[in-house]
Backbone bond lengths (Angstrom), bond angles and torsions (degrees), N, CA, C in turn:
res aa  C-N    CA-C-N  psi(-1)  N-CA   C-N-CA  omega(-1)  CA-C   N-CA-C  phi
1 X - - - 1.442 - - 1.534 110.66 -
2 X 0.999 115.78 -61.01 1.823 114.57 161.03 1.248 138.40 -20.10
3 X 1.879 122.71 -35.28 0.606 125.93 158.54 2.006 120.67 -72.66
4 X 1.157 85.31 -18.67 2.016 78.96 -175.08 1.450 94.44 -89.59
5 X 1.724 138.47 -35.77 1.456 134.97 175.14 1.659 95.34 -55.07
6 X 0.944 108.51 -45.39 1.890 103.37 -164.82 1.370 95.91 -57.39
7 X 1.658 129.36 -60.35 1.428 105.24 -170.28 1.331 141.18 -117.62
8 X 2.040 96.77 38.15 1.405 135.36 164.54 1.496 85.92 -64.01
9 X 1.738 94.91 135.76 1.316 121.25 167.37 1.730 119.31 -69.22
10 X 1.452 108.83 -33.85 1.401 129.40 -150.46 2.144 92.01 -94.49
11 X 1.107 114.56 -22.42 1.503 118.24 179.39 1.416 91.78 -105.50
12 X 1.882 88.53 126.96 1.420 97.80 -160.80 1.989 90.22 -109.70
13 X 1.362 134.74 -6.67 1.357 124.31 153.22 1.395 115.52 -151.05
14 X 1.271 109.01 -179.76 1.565 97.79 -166.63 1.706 98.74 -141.06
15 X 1.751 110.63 127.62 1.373 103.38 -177.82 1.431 107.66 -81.77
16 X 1.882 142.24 125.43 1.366 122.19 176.77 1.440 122.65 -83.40
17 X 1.396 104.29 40.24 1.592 89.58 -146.70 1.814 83.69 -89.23
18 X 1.592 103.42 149.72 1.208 120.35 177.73 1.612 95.76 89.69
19 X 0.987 145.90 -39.29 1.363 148.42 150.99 1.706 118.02 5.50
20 X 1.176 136.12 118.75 1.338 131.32 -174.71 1.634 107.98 -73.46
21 X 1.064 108.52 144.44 1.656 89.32 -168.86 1.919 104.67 -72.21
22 X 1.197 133.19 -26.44 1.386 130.65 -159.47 1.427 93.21 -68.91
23 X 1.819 124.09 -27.68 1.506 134.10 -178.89 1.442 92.41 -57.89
24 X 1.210 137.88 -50.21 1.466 122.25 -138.18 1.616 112.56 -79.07
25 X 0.947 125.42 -17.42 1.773 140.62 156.13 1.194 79.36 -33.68
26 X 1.419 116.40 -104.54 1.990 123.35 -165.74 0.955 113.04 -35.20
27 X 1.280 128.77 -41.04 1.744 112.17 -160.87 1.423 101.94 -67.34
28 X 1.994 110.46 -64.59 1.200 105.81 149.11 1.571 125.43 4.59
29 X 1.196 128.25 -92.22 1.217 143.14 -132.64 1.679 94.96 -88.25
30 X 1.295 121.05 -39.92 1.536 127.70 171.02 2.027 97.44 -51.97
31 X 1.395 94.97 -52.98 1.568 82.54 -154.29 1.388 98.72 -80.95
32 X 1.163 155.72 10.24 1.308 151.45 164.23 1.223 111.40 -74.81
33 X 1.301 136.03 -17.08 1.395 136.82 150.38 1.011 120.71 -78.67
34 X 1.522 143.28 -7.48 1.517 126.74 136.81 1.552 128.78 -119.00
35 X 1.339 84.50 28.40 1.893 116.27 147.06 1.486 89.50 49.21
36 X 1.293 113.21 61.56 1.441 129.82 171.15 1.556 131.55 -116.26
37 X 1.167 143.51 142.52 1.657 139.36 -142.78 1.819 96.98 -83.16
38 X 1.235 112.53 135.27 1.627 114.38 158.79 1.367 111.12 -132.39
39 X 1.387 129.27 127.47 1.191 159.48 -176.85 1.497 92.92 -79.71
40 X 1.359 122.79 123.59 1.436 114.51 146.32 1.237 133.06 -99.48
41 X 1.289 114.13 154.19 1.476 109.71 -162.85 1.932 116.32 -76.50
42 X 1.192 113.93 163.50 1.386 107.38 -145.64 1.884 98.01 -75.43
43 X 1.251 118.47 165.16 1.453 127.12 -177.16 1.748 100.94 -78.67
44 X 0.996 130.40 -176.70 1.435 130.08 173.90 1.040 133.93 34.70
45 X 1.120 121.96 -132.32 1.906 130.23 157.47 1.404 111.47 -68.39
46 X 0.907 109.79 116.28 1.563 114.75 161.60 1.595 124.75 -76.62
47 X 1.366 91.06 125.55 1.524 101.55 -175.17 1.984 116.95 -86.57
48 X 1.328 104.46 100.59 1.354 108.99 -161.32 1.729 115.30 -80.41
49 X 1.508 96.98 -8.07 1.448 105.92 174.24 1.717 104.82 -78.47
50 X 1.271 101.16 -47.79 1.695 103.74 172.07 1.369 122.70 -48.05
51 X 1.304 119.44 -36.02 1.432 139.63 179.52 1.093 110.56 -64.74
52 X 1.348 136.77 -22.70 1.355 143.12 -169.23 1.817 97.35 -97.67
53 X 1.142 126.96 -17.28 1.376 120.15 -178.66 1.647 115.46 -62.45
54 X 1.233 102.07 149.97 1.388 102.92 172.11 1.329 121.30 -58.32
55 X 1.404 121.03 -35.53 1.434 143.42 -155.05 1.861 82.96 -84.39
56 X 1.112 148.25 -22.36 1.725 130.23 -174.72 1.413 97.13 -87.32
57 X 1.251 131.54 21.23 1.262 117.66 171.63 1.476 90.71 -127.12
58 X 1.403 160.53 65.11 1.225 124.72 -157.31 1.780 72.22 -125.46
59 X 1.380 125.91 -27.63 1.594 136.39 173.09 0.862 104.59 -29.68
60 X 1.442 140.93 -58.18 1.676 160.07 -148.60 1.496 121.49 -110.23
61 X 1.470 99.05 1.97 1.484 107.92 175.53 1.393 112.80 -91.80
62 X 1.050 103.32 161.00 2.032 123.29 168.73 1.188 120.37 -149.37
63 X 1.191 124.98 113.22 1.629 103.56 -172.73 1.678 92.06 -135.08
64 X 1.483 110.57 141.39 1.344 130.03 -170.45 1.021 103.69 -132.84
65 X 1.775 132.07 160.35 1.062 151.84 -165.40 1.646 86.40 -112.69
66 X 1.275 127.46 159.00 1.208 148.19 136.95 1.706 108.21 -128.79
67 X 1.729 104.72 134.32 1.217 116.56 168.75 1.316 125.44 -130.46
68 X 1.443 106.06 132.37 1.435 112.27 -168.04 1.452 108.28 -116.19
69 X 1.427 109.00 129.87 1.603 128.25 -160.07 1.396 90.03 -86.33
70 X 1.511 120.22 140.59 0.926 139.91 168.61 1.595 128.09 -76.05
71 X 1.153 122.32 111.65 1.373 124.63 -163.68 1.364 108.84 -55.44
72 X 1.818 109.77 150.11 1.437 111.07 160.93 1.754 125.27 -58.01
């Protein structure tokens, strides 16, 4: 499945975590054609307390203002 999210136009990044590392060439290479964010998954031990932070998602965020004009 990773490989078709990687080079879906409409998925704008891709987390690899759990990802085999020999995969990450492709995923890579899928998502550079719709020039989309990939996170790689961490080197060594993974720190699962870190993982729980708000800040490991900040990749997958968007945050926009909408403003609504106040009527006459």
């Amino acid at each position: 499945m990773v490989p078709f999210l990687a080079s879906h136009l409409d998925v704008n990044a891709i987390d690899a975590f759990g990802a085999e590392p020999a995969m990450m060439h492709d995923i890579e290479q899928e998502a550079a054609a719709g020039v989309k964010r990939v996170v790689r998954p961490p080197g060594g031990e993974i720190d699962w307390a870190g993982a729980q932070s708000p800040y490991a998602i900040a990749a997958f965020t968007e945050i926009k203002t909408v403003w609504h004009p106040k009527g006459l």
